[in-house]
C-alpha positions in Angstrom: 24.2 29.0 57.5 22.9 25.8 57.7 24.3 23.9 55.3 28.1 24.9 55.6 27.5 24.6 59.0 26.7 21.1 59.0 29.5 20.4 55.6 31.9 21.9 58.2 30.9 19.6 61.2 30.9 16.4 58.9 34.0 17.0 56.8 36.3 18.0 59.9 35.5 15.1 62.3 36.9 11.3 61.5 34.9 9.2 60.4 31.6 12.2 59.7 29.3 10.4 57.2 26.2 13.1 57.7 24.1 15.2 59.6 20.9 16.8 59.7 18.9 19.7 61.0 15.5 18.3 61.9 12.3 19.2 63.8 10.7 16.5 65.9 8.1 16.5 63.5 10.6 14.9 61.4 10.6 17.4 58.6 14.2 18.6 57.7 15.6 21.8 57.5 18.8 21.0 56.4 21.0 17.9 55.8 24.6 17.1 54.7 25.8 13.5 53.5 29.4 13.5 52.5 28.5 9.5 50.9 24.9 9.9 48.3 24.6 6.0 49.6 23.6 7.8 53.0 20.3 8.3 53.8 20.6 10.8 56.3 16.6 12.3 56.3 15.3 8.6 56.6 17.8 8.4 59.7 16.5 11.7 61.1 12.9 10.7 60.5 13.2 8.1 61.8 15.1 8.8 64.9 12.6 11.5 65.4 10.0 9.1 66.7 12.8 7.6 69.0 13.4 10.8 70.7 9.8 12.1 71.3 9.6 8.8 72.9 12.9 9.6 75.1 11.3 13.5 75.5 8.1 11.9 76.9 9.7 9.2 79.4 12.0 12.2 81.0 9.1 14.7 81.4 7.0 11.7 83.1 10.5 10.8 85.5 10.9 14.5 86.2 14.5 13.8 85.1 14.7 17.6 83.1 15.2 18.0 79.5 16.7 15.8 77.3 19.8 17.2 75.5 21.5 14.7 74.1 21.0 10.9 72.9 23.7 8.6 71.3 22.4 5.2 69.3 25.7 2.8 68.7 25.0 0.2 65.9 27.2 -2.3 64.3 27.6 -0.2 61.2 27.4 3.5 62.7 26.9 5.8 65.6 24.2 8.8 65.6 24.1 11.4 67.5 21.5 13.0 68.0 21.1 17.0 70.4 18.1 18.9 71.3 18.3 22.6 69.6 15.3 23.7 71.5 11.4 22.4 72.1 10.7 22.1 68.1 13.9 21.2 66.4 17.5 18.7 67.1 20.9 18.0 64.9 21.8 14.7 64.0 25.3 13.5 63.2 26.3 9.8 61.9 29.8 8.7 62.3 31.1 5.0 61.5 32.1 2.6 63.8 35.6 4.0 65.4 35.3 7.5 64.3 35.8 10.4 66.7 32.3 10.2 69.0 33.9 12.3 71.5 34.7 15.4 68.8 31.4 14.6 67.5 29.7 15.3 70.9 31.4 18.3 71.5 30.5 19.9 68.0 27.1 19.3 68.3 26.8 20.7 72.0 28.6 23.9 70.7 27.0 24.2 67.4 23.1 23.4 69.0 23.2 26.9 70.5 24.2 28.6 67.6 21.0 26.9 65.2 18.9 27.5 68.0 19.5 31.8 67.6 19.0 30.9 63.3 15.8 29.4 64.4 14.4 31.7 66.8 
């Protein structure tokens, strides 16, 4: 379910390069790159320490859970939402694709992984 699921998400939005399913651990549980040149489980990884960081700085400002953080860099946009406590889905899209769709898709398809997970 995984796998098309993410195919799906990346292939229907403009300007989708990849996404992943990963725990904050930073192990993967599923990816999709729609370009080989795009190292979506080093992104993951390594966004993984950015949001445990982000996780830790809301629970000490009492400001609720974290659900959703977006990095913007010159050459792409990630997008990264909270599935649940353990795991989060990532999706990259260049500069000037669709970051609204892309929001959206993640915030309705995070509830759906979260019932594969459980």
């Amino acid at each position: 379910m995984f796998d098309d699921a993410l195919k799906d998400m990346v292939t229907s939005i403009s300007g989708g390069q990849a996404a992943v399913v990963m725990g904050f651990d930073g192990i993967p549980v599923s990816m999709f790159a729609s370009d080989e040149e795009q190292d979506i489980e080093t992104i993951g990884m390594e966004f993984s320490v950015l949001l445990r960081e982000v996780k830790k700085a809301s629970e000490m400002l009492e400001s609720g859970q974290m659900e959703e953080v977006t990095v913007r860099t010159e050459k792409m946009s990630t997008i990264l939402r909270v599935i649940n406590k353990e795991y989060f889905v990532a999706m990259v899209i260049v500069p000037g694709g669709n970051l609204g769709k892309t929001r959206y898709a993640l915030r309705v398809l995070a509830p759906k992984l979260n019932v594969e997970l459980s």
